[in-house]
N, C-alpha and C positions, 0 to 999 in steps of 0.2 A: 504494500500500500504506500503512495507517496505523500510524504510529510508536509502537512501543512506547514506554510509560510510562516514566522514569528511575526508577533502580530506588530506594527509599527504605524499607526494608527489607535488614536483613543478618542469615542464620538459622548461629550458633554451635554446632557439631555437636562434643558432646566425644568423648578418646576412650577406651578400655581403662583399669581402676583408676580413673577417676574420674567424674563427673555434671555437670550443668548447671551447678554451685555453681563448678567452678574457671573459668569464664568471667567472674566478676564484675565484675571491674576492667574488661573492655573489654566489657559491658553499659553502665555508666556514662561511657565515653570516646563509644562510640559515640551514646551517648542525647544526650550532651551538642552533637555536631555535630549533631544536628536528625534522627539516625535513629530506625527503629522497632529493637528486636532481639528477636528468636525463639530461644531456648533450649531446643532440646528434650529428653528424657531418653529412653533410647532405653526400651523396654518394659519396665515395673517401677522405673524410676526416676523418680524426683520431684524435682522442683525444690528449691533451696535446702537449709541445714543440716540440717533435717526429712527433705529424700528420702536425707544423705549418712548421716544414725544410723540409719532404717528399713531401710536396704539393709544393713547392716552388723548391724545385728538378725536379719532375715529373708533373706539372700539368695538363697532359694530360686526368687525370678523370674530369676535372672540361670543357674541351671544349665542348661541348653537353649536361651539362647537364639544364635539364627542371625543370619549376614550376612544374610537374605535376610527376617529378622521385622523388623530394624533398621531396614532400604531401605524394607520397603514400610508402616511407620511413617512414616518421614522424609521422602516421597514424597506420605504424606498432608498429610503438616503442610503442606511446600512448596506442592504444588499446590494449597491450601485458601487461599493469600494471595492478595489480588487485584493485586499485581503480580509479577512474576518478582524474587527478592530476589535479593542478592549472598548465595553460600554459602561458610562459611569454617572448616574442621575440621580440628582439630589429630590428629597418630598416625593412629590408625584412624577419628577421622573424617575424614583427609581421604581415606582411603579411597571411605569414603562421599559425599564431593564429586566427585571423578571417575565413580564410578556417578551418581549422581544428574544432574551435566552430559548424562553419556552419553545417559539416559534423555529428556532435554529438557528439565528444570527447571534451574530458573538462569541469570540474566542474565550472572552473574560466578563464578569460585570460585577459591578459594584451600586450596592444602594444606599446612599448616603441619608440617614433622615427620611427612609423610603415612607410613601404612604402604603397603606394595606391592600394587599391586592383580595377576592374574595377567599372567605374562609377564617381570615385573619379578625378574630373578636375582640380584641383589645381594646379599650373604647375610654382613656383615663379622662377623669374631667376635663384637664385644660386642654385638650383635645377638642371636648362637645363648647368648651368655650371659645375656644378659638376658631370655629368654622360654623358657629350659630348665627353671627352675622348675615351668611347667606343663606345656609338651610333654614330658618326660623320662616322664611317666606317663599313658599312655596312658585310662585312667581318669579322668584330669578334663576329658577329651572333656564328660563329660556334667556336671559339677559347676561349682560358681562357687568359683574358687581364690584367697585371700584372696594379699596381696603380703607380707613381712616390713620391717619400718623399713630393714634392709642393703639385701635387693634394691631398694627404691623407692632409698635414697638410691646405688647405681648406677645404675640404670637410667634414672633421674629429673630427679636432683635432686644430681648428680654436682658442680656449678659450688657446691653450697653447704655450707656447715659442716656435721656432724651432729647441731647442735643447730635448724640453720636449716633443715636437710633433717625432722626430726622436726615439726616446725610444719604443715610444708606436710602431709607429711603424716599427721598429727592432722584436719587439717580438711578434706583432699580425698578418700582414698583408699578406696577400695572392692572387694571382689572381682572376677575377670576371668569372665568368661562363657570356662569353657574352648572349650566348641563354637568360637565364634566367633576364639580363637586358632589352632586347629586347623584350620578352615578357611581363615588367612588365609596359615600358613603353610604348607599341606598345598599349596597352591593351583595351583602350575605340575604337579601329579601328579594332579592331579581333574579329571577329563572333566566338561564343565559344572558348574566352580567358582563359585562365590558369588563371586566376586570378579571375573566375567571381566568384560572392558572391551574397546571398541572402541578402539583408538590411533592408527584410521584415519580417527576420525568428523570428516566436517569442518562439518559442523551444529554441536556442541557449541559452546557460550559460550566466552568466553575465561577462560584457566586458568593460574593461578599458582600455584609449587611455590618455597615458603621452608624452606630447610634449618639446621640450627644445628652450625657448625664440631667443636661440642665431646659433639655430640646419641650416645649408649650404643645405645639401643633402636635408633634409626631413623638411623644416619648418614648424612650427605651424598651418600656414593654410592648408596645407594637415592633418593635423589631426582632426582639428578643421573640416574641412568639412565631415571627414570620419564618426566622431564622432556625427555630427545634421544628416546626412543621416539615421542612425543608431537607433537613438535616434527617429525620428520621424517617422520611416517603421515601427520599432520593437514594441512590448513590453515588451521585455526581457530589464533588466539593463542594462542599459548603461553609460558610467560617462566618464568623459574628467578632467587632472589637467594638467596645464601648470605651470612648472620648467621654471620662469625667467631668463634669461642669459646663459642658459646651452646650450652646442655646441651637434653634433652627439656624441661623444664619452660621454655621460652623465654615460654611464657604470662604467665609470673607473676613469673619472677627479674627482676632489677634490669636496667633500660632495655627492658621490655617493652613499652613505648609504643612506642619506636620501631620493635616490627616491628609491632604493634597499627597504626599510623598508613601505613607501607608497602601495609599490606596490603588498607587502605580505599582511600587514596590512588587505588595499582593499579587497583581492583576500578569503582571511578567513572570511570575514564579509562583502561582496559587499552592497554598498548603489547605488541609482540611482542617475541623474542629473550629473552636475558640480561641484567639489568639488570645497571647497577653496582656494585661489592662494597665493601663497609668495608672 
């Protein structure tokens, strides 16, 4: 059998409230160890500063859209590279890194702060606090739901000042595709949901799940369950590391290299299990 290519290629899938723009910093880390990086936005988002003011002008491409316009975008991008890349999304993209593994693409993937794909019951409060904003109204099913400076800087950007949470976001944030909330948490009640996944697949790439101690939106126990579900269907690699202290925005707040660098690390040399903890 002929050995696949190493992979030299890593596609950065963001996720909910923000666009390709909040990957920046590890677009540059990773270019600089000698990779390629793929940024994509998912439908009606555009790359860079230009796609984060266009969307916030307009964001009428973002009312309607679905888990399943997203997938079969990001499925395009993926499959269109000539080698199988390492995939690595943060919240609800790393939603979409577990589908997508599922699917077949993917040498490697990583969920950083992943959302739950179905199955996954974990449901901590500040979780149902942080994404009631939108679910509470049944109505922005179909609309694109802007976030306020408060809720981002809980649900966010919690680890940082309110002057340092307004920064971030000033330059990332964007409205949410309600649909696509709605389906992600409607998910374990929807007979063929957009979100269902194999956790039995033992074909799938190997798959790392990085949680952050101190993470609002998405804490540690949704990963941490995502992660034993995964680990005990499969037999494909599977590994979990939990980042102590770190809030949702672990992308970007201070010692962000360091899971930025784990999670490359990882992804060129997957081990199984639970790695070691800070």
């Amino acid at each position: 059998m002929e050995r696949e290519a190493a992979a030299d290629t890593v596609v950065l899938i963001h996720g909910l409230w923000m666009t390709p723009l909040s990957w920046e910093h590890w677009v540059t880390r990773y270019e600089q160890r000698g990779l390629k990086v793929v940024t994509p936005g998912y439908p009606g988002i555009q790359p860079g500063e230009a796609g984060v003011d266009a969307i916030r002008k307009d964001p009428s491409p973002l009312a309607n859209l679905g888990v399943r316009e997203v997938f079969d975008h990001l499925s395009q991008v993926v499959g269109a590279l000539d080698t199988k890349p390492i995939i690595m999304g943060h919240s609800f993209g790393g939603a979409f890194v577990q589908l997508l593994l599922d699917a077949g693409l993917g040498a490697a993937g990583v969920s950083i702060d992943g959302a739950a794909v179905k199955g996954v019951k974990a449901l901590p409060f500040s979780e149902i606090k942080s994404t009631f904003p939108v679910l509470r109204n049944p109505a922005n099913r179909g609309r694109a739901v802007p976030i306020t400076e408060k809720e981002f800087h809980y649900a966010f950007t919690n680890n940082l000042s309110a002057e340092e949470s307004k920064a971030v976001f000033d330059r990332y944030s964007i409205p949410v595709p309600g649909r696509m909330l709605f389906q992600g948490g409607l998910a374990n009640f929807t007979p063929n949901a957009a979100t269902t996944y194999d956790f039995a697949n033992d074909d799938r790439a190997p798959l790392l799940f990085i949680a952050g101690g101190n993470d609002h939106i998405l804490p540690p126990a949704v990963q941490r369950e995502n992660y034993e579900k995964n680990a005990k269907r499969s037999a494909a690699i599977t590994a979990y590391k939990l980042f102590p202290g770190r809030s949702h925005y672990t992308c970007g707040e201070a010692g962000w290299e360091d899971v930025a660098d784990l999670a490359l690390d990882w992804a060129l040399a997957p081990t199984p299990g639970t790695l070691a903890q800070d």
